[in-house]
PDB file of N, CA, C and O in Angstrom:
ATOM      1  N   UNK A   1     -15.487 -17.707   6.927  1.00  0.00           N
ATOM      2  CA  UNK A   1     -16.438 -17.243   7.927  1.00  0.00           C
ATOM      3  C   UNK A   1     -15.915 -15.984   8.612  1.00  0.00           C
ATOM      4  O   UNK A   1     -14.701 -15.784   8.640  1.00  0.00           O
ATOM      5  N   UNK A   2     -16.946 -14.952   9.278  1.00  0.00           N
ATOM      6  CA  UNK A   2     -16.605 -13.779  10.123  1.00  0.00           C
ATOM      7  C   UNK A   2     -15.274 -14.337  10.906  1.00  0.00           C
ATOM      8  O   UNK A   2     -14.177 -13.814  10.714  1.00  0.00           O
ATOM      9  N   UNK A   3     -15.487 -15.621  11.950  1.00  0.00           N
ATOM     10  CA  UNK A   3     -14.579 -15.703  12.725  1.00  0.00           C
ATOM     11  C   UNK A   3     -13.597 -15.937  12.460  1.00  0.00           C
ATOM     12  O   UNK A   3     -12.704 -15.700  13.273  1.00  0.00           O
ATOM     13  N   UNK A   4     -13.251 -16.602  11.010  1.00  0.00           N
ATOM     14  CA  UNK A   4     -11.692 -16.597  10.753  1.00  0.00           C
ATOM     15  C   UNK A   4     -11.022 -15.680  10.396  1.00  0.00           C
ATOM     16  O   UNK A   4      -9.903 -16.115  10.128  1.00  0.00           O
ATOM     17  N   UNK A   5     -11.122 -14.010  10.148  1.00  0.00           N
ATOM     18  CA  UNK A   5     -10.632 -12.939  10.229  1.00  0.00           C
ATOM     19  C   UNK A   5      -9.875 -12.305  11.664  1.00  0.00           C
ATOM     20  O   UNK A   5      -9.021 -11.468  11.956  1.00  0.00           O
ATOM     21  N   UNK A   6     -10.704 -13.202  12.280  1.00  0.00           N
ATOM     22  CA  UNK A   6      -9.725 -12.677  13.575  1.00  0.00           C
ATOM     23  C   UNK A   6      -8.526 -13.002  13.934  1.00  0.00           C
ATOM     24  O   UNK A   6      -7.837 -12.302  14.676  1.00  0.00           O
ATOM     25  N   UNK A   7      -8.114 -14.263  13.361  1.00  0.00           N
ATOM     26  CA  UNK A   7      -6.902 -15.170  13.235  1.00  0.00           C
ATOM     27  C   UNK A   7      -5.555 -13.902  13.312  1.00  0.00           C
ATOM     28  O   UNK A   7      -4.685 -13.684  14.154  1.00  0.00           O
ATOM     29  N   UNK A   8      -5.831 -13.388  12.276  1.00  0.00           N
ATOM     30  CA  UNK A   8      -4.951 -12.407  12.617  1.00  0.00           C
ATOM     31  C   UNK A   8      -4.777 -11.195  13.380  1.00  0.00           C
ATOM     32  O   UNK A   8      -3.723 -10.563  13.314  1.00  0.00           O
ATOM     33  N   UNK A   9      -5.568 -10.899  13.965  1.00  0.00           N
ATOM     34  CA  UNK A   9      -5.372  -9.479  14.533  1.00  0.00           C
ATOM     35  C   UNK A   9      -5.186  -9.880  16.457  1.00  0.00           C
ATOM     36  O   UNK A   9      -5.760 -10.511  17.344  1.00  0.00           O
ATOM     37  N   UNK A  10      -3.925  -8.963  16.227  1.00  0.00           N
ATOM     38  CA  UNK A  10      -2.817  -8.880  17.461  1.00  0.00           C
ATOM     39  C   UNK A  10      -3.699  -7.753  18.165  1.00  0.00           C
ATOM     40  O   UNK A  10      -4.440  -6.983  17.554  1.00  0.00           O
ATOM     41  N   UNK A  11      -3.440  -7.784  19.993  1.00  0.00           N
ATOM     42  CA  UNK A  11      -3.497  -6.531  20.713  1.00  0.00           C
ATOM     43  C   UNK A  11      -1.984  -6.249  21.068  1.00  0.00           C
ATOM     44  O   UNK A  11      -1.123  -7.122  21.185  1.00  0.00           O
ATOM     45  N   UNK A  12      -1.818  -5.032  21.204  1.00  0.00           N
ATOM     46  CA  UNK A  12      -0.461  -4.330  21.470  1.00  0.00           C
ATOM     47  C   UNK A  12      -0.432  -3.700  22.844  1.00  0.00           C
ATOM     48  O   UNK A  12      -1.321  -3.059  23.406  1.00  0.00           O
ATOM     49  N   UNK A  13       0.599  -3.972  23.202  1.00  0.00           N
ATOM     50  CA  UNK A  13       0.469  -2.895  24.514  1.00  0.00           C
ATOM     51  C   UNK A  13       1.586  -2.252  24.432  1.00  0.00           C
ATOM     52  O   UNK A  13       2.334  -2.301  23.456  1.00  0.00           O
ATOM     53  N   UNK A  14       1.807  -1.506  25.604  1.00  0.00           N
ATOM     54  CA  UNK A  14       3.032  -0.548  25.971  1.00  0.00           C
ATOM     55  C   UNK A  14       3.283   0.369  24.699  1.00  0.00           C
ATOM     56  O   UNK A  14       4.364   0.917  24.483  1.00  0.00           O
ATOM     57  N   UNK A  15       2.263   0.468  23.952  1.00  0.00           N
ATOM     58  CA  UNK A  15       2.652   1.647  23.022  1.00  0.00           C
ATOM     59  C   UNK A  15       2.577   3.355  23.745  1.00  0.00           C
ATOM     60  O   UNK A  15       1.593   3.734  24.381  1.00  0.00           O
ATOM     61  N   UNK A  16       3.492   4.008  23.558  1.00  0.00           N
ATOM     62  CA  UNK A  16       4.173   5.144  24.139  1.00  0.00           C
ATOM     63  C   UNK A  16       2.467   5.823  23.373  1.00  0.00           C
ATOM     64  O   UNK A  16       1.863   5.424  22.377  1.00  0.00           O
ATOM     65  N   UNK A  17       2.138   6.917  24.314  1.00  0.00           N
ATOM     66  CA  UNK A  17       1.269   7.631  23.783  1.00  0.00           C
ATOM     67  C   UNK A  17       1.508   8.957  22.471  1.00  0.00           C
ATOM     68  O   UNK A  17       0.792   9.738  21.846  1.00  0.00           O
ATOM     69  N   UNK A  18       2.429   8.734  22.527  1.00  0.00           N
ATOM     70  CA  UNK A  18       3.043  10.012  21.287  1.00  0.00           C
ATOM     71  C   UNK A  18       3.193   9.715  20.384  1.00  0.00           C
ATOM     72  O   UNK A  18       3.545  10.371  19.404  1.00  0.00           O
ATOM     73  N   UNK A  19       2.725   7.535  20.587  1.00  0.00           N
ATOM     74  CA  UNK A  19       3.149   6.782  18.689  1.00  0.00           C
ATOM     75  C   UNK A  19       1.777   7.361  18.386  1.00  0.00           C
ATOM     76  O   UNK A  19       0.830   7.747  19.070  1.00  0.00           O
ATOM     77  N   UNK A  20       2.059   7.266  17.032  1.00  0.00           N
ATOM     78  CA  UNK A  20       0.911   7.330  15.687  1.00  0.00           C
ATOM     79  C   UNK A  20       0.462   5.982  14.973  1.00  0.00           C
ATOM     80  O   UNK A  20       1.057   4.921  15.161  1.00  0.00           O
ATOM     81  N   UNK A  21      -0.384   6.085  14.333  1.00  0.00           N
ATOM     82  CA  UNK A  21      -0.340   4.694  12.987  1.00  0.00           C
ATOM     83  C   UNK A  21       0.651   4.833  12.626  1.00  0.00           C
ATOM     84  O   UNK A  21       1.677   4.194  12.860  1.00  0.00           O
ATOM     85  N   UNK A  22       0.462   5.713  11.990  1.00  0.00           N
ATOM     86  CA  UNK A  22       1.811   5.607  11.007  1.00  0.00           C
ATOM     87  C   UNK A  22       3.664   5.367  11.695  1.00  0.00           C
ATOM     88  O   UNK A  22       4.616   4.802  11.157  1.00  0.00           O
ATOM     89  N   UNK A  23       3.590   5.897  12.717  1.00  0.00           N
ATOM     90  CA  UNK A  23       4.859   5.651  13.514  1.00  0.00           C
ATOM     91  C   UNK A  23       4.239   3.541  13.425  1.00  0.00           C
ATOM     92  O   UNK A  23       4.927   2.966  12.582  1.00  0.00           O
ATOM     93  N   UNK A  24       3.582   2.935  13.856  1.00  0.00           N
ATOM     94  CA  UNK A  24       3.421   1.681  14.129  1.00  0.00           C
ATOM     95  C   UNK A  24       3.285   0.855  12.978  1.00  0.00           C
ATOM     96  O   UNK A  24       3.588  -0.330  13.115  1.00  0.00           O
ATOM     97  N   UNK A  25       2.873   1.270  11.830  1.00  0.00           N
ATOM     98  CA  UNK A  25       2.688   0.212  10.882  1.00  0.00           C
ATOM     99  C   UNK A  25       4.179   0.084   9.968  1.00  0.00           C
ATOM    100  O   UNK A  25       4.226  -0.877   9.200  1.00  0.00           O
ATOM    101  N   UNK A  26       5.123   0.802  10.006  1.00  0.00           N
ATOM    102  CA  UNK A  26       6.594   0.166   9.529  1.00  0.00           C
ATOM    103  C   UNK A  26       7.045  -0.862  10.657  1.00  0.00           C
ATOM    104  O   UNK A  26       7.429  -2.000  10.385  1.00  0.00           O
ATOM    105  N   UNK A  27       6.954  -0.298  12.091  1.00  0.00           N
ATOM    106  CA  UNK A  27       7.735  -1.376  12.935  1.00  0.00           C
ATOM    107  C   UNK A  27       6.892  -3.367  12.220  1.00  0.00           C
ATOM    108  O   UNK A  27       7.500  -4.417  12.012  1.00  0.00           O
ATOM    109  N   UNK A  28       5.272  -3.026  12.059  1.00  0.00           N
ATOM    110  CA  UNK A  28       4.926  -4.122  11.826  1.00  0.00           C
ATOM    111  C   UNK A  28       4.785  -4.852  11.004  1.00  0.00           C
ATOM    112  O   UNK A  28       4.600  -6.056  11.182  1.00  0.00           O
ATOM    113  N   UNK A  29       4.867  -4.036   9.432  1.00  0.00           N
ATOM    114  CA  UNK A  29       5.314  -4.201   8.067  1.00  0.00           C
ATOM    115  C   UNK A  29       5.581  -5.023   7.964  1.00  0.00           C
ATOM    116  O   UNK A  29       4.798  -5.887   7.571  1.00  0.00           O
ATOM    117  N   UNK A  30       7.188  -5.349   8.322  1.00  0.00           N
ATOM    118  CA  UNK A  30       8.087  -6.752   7.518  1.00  0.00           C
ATOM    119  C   UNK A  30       7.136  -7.854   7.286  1.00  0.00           C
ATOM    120  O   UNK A  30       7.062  -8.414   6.192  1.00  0.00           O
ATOM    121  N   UNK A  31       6.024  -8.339   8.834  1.00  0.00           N
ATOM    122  CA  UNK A  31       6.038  -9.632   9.070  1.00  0.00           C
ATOM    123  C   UNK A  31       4.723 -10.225   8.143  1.00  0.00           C
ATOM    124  O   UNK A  31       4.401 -11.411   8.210  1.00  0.00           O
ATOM    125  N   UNK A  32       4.114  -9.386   7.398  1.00  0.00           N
ATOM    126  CA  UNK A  32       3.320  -9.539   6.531  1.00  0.00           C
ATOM    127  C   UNK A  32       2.160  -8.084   6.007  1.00  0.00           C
ATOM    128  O   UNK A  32       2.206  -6.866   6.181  1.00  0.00           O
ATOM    129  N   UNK A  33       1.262  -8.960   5.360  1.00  0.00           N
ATOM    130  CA  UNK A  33       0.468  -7.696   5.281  1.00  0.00           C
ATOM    131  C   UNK A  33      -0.730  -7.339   6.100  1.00  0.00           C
ATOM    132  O   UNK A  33      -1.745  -7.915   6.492  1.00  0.00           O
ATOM    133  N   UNK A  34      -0.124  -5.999   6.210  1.00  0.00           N
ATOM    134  CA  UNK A  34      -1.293  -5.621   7.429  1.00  0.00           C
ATOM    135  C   UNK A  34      -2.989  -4.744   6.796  1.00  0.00           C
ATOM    136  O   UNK A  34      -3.061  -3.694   6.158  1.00  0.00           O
ATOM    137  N   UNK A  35      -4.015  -5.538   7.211  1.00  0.00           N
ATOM    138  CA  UNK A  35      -5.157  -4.840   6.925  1.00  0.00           C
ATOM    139  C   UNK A  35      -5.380  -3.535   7.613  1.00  0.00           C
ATOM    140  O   UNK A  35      -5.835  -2.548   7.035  1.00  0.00           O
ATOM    141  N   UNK A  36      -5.107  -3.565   8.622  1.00  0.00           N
ATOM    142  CA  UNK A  36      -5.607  -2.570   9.905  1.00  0.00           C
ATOM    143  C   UNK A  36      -4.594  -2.282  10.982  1.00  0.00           C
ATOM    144  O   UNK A  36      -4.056  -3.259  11.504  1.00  0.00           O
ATOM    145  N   UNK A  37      -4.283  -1.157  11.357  1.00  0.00           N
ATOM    146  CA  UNK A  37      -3.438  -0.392  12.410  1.00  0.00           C
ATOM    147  C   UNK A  37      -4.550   0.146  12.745  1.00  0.00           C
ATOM    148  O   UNK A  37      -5.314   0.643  11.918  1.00  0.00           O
ATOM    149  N   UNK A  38      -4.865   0.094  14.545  1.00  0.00           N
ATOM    150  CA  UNK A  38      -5.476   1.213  15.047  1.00  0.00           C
ATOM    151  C   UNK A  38      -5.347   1.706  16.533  1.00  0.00           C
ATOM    152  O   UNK A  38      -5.973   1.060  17.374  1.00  0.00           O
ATOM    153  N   UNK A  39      -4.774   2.530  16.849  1.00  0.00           N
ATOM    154  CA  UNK A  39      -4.358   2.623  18.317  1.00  0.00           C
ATOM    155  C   UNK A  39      -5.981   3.309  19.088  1.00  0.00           C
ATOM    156  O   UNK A  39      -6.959   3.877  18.601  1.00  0.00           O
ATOM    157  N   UNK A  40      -5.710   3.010  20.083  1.00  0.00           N
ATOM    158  CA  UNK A  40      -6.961   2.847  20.966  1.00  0.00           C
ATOM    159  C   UNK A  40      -7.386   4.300  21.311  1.00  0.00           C
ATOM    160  O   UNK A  40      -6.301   4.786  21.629  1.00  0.00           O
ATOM    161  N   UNK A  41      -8.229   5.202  21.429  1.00  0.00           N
ATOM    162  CA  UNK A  41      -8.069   6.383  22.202  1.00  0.00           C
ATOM    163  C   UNK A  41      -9.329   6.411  22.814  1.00  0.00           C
ATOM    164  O   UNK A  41     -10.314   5.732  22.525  1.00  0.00           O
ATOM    165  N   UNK A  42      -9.200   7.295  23.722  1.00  0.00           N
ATOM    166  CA  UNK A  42     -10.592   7.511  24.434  1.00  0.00           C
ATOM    167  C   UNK A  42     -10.920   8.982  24.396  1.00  0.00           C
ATOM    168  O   UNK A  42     -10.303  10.040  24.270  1.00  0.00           O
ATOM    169  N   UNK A  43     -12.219   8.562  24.569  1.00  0.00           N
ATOM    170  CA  UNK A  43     -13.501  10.016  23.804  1.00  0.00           C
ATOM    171  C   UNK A  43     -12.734  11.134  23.464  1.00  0.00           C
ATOM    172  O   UNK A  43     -13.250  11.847  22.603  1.00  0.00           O
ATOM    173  N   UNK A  44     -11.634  11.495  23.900  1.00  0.00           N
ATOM    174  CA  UNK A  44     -11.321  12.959  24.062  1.00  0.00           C
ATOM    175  C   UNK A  44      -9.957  12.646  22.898  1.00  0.00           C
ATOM    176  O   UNK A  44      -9.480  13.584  22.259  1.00  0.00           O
ATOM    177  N   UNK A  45      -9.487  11.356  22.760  1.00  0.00           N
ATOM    178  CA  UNK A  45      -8.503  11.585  21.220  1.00  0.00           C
ATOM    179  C   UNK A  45      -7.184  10.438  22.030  1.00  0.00           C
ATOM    180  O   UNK A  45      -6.427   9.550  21.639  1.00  0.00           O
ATOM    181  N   UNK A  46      -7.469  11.044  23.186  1.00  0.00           N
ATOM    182  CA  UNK A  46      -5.547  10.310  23.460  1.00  0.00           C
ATOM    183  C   UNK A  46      -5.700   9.080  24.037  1.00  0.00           C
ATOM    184  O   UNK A  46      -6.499   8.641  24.864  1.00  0.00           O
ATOM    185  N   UNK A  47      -4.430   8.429  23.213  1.00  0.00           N
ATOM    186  CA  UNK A  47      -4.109   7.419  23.045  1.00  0.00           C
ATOM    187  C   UNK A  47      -4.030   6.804  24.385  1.00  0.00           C
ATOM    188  O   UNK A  47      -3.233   7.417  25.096  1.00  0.00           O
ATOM    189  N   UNK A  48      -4.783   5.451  25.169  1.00  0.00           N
ATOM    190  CA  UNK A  48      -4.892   4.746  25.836  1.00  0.00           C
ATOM    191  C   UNK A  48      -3.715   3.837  25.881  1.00  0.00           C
ATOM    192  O   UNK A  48      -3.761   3.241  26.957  1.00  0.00           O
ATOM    193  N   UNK A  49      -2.851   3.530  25.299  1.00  0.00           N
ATOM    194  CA  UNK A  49      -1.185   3.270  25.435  1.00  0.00           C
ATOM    195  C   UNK A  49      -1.586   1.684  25.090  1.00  0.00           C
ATOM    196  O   UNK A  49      -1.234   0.786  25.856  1.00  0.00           O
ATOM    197  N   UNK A  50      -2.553   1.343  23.553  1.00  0.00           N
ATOM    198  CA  UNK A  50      -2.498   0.051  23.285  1.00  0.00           C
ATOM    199  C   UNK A  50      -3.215   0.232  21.742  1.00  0.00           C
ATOM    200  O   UNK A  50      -3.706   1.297  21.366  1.00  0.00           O
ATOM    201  N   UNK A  51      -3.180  -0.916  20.992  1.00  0.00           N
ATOM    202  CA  UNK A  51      -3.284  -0.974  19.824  1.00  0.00           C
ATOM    203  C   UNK A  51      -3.713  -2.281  18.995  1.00  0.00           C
ATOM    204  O   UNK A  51      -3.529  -3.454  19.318  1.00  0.00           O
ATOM    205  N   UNK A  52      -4.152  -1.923  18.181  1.00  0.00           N
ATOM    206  CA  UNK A  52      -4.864  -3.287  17.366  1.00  0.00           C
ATOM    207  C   UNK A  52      -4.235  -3.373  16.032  1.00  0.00           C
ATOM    208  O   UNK A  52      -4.293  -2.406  15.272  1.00  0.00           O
ATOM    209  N   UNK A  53      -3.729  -4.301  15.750  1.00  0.00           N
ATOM    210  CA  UNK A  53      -3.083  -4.514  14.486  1.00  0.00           C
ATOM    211  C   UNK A  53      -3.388  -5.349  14.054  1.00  0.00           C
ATOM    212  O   UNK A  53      -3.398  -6.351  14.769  1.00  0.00           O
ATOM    213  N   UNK A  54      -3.828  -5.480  12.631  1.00  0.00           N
ATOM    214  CA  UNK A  54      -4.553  -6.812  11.896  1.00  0.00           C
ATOM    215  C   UNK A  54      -3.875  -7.434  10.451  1.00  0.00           C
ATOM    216  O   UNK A  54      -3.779  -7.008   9.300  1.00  0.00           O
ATOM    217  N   UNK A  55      -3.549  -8.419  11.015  1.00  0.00           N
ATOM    218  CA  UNK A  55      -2.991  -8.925   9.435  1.00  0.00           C
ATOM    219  C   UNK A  55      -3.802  -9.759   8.674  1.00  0.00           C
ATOM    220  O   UNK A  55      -4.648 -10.364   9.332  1.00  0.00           O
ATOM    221  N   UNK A  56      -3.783 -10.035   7.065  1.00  0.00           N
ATOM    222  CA  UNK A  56      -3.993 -10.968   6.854  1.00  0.00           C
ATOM    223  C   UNK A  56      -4.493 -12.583   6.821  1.00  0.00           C
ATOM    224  O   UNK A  56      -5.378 -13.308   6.366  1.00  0.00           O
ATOM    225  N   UNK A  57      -3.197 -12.606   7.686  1.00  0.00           N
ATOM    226  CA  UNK A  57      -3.024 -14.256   8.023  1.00  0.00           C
ATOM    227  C   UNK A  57      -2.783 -14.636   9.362  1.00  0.00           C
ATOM    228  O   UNK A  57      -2.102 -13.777   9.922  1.00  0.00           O
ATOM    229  N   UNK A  58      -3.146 -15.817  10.274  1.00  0.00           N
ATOM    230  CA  UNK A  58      -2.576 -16.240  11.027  1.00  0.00           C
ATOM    231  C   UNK A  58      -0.949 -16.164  11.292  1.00  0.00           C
ATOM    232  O   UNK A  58      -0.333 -15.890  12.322  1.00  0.00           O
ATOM    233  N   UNK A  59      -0.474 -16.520   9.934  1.00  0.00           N
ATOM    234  CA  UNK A  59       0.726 -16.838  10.238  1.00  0.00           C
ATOM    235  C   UNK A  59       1.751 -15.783   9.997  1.00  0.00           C
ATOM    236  O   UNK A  59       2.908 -16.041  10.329  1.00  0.00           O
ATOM    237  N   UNK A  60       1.532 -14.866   9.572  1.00  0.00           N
ATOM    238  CA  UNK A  60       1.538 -12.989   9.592  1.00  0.00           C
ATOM    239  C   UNK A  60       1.798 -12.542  11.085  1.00  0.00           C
ATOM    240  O   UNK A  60       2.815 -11.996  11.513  1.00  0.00           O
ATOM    241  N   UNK A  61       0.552 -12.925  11.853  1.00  0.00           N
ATOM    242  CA  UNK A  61       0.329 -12.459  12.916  1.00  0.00           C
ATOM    243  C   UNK A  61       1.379 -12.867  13.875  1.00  0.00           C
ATOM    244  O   UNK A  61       2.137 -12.147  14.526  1.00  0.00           O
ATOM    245  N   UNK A  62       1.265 -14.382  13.833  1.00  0.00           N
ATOM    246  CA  UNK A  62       2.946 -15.106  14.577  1.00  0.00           C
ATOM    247  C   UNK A  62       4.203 -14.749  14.509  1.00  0.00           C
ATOM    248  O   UNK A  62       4.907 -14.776  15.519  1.00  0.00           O
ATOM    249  N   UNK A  63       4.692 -14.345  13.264  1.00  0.00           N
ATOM    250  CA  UNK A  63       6.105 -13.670  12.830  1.00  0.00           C
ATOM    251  C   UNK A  63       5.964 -12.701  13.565  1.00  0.00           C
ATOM    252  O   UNK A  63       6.778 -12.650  14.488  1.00  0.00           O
ATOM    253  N   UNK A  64       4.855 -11.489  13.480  1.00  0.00           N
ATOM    254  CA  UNK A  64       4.543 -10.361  13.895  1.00  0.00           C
ATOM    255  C   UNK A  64       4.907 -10.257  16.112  1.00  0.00           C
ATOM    256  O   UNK A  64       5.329  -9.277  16.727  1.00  0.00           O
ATOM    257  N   UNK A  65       4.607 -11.348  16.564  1.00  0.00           N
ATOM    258  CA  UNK A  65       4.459 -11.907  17.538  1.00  0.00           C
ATOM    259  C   UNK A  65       5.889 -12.495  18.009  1.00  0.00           C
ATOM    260  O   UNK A  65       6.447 -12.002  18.989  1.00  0.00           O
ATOM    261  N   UNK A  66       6.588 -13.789  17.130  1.00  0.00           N
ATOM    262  CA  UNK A  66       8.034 -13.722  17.472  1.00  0.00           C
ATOM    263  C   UNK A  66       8.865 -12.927  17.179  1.00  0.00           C
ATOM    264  O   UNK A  66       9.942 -13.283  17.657  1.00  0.00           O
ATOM    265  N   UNK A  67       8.958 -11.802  16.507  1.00  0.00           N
ATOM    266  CA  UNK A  67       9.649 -10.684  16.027  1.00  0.00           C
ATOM    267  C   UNK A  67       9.984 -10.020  17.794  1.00  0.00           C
ATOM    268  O   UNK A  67      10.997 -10.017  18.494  1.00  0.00           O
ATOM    269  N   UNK A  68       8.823  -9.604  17.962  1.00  0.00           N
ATOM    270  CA  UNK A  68       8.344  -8.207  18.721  1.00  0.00           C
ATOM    271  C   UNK A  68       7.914  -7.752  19.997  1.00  0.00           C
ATOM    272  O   UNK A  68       7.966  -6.668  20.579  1.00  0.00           O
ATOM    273  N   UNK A  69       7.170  -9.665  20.461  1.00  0.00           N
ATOM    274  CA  UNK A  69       6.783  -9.560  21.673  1.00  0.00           C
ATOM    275  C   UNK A  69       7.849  -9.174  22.701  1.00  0.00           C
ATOM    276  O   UNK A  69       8.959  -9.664  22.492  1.00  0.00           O
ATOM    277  N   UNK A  70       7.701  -8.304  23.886  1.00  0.00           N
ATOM    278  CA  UNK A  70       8.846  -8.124  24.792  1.00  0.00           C
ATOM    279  C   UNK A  70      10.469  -8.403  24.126  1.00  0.00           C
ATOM    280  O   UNK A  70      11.421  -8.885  24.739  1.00  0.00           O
ATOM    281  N   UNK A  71      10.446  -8.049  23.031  1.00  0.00           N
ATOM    282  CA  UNK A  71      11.603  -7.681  22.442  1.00  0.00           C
ATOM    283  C   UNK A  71      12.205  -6.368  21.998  1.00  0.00           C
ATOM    284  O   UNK A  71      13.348  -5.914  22.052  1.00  0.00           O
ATOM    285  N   UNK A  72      10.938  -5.863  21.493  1.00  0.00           N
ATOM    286  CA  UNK A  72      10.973  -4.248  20.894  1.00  0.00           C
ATOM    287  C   UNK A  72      10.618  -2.914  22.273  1.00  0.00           C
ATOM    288  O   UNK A  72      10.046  -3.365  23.265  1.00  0.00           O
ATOM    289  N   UNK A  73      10.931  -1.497  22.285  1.00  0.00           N
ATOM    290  CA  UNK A  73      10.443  -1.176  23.267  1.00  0.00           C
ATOM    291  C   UNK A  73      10.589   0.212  21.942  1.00  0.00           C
ATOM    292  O   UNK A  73      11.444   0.248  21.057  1.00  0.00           O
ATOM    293  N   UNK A  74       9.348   1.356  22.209  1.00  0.00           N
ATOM    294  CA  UNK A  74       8.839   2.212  21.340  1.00  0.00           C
ATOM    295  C   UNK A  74       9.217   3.597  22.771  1.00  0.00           C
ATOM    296  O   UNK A  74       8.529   3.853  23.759  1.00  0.00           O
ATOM    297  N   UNK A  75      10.673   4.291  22.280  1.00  0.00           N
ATOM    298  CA  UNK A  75      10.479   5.293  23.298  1.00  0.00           C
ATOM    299  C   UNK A  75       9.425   6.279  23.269  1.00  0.00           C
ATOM    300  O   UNK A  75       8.682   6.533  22.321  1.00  0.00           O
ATOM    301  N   UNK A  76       9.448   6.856  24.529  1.00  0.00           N
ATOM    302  CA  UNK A  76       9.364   7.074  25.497  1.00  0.00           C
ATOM    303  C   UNK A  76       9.481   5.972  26.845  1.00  0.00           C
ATOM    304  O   UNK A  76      10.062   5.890  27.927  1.00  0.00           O
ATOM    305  N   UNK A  77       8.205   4.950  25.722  1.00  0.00           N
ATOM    306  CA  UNK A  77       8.365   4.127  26.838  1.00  0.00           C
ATOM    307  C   UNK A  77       9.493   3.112  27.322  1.00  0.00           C
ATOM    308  O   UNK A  77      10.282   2.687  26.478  1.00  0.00           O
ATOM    309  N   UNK A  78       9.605   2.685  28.728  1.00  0.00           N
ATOM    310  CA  UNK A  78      10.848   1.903  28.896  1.00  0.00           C
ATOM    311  C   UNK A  78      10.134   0.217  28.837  1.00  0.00           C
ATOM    312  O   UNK A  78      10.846  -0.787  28.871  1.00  0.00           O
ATOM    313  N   UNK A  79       8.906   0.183  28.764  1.00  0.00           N
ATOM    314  CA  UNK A  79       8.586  -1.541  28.476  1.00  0.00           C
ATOM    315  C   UNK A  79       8.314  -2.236  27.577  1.00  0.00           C
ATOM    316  O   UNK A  79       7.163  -2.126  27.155  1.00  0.00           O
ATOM    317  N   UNK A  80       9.117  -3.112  26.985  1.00  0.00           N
ATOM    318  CA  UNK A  80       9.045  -3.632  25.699  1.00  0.00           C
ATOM    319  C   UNK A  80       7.458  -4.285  25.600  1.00  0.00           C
ATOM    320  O   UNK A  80       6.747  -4.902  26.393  1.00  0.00           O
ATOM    321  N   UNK A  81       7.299  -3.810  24.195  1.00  0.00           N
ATOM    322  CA  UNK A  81       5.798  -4.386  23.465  1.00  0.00           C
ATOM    323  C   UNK A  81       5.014  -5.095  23.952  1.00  0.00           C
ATOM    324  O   UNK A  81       5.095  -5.998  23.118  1.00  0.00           O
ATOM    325  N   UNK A  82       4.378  -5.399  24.565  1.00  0.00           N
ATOM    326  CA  UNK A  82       3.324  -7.126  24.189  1.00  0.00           C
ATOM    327  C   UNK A  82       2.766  -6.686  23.219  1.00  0.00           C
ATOM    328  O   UNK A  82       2.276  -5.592  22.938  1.00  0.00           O
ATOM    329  N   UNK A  83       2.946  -8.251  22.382  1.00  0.00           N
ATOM    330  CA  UNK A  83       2.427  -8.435  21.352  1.00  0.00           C
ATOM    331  C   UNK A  83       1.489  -9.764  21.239  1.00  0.00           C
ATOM    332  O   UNK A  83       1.960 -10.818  20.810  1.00  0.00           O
ATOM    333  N   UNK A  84      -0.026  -9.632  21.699  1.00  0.00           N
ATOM    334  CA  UNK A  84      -0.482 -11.494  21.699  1.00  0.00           C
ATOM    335  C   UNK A  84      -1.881 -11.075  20.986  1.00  0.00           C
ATOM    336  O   UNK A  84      -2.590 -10.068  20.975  1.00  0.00           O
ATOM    337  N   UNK A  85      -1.908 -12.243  20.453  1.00  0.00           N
ATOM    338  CA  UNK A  85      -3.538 -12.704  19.694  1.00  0.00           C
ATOM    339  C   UNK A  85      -4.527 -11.364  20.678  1.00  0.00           C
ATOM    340  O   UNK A  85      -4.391 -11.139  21.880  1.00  0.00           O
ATOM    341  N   UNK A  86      -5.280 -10.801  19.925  1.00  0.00           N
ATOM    342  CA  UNK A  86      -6.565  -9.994  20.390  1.00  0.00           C
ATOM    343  C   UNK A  86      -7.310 -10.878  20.802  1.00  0.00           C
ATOM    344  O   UNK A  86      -7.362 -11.815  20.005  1.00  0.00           O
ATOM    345  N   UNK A  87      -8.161 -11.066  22.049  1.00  0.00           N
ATOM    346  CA  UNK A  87      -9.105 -12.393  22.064  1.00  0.00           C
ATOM    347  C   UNK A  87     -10.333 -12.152  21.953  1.00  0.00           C
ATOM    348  O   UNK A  87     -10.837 -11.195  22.540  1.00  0.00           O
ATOM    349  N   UNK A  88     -11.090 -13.040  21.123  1.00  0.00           N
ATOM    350  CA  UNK A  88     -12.485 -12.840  20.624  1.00  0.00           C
ATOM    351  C   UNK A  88     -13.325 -11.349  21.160  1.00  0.00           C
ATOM    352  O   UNK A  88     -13.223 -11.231  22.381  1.00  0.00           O
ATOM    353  N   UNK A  89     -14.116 -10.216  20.504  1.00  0.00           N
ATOM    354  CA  UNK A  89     -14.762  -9.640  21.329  1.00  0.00           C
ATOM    355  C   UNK A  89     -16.208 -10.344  21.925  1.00  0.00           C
ATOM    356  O   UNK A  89     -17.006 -10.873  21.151  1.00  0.00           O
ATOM    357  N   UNK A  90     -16.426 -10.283  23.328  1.00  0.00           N
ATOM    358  CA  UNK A  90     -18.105 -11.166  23.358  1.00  0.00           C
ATOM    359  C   UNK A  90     -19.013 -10.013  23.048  1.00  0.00           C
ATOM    360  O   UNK A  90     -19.056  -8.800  23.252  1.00  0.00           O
ATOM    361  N   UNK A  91     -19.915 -11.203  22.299  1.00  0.00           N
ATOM    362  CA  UNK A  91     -21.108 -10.251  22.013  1.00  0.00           C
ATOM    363  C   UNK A  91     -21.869  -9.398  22.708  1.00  0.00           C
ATOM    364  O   UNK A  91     -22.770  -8.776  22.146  1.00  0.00           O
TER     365      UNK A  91
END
């Protein structure tokens, strides 16, 4: 079903505005395979300092999650990652 695709996809925060996709999808690599990297921007291009990352699997997403959450920190910035479940968008 639609809704079990969401299983995997993480929101990110504290991403430094100077990351890229591509700067973000090796840090998230290892923990499985990722469908989708997409950092957030608003109308004008720059990066809103958060990100959507989509794996696979639930259980992709968890590794992805004990790896990284408030463990990792992406300079510039000085606050390590959140890394938690994206929650449903409402219709």
């Amino acid at each position: 079903s639609l809704n079990n695709s969401n299983h995997g996809k993480l929101f990110v925060g504290q991403v430094p505005a100077v990351c890229t996709e591509d700067m973000l999808l090796p840090l998230f690599a290892p923990y499985g395979n990722i469908v989708e990297v997409k950092i957030m921007r608003d109308h004008q291009g720059r990066s809103k300092g958060c990100a959507w990352v989509r794996y696979e699997s639930q259980v992709m997403a968890q590794a992805a999650i004990d790896a990284l959450h408030e463990k990792h920190t992406i300079p510039p910035q000085t606050n390590a990652l959140r890394v938690q479940y994206a929650l449903p968008s409402k219709p």
